[in-house]
C-alpha positions in Angstrom: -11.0 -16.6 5.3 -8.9 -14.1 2.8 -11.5 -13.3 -0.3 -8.9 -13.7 -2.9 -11.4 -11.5 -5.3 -10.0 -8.5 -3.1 -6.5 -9.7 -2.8 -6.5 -9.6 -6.5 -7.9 -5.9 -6.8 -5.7 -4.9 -4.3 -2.5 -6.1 -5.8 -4.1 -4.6 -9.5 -4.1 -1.4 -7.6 -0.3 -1.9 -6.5 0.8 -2.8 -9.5 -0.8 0.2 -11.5 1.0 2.7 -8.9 4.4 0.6 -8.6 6.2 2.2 -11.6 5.8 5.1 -10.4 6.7 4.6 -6.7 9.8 2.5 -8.2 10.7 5.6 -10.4 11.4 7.7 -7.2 13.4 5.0 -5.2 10.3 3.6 -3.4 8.1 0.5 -3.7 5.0 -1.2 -1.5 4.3 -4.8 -0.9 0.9 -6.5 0.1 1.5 -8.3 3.5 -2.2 -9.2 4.8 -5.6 -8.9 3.7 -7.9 -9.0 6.8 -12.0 -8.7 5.5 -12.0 -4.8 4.2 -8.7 -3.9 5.5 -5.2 -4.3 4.2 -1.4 -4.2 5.8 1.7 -2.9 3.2 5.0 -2.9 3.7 6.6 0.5 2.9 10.3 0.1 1.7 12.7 1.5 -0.1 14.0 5.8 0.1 10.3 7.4 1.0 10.3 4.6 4.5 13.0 6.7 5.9 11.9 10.2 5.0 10.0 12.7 7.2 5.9 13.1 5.9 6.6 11.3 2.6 5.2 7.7 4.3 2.1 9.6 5.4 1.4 11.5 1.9 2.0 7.9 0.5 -0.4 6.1 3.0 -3.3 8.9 2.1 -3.0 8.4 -1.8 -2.8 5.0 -1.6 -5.9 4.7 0.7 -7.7 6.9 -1.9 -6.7 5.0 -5.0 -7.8 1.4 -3.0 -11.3 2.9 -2.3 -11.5 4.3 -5.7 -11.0 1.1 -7.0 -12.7 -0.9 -4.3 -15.7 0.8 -2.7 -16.2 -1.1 0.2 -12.1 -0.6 1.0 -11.4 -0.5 4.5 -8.6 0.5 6.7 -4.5 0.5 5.1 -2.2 -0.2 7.5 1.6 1.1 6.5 4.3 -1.1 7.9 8.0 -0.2 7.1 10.5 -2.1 6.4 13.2 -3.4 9.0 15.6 -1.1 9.6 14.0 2.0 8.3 13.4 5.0 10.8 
């Protein structure tokens, strides 16, 4: 069962870093809550660049647990088509 108490401070989390993410050709999108942990879709310019996913994935984790202390996992996906 998805607690929709986390969805909702995940997406607040999102939407607090979006501009900014948006601002350099980038963006994130909350597929799948599963109990602590969370899947995101990666799209836009930084899916296709080299370490740029990676540096995203680590500030993104940190912001979720700073937000959300019992934060699990974030798993990055990227969109289709990216490489």
């Amino acid at each position: 069962m998805i607690e929709w108490a986390r969805v909702q401070a995940i997406l607040t989390v999102l939407d607090c870093i979006r501009p900014v993410l948006q601002a350099d050709g980038m963006n994130v999108e909350l597929l799948d809550v599963q109990d602590k942990n969370a899947r995101i879709r990666l799209t836009g310019l930084c899916a296709r660049c080299g370490s740029a996913p990676l540096m995203l994935q680590s500030g993104l984790e940190e912001a979720l647990r700073h937000e959300i202390r019992d934060f699990g996992e974030l798993q990055l996906v990227y969109e289709a088509g990216a490489s």
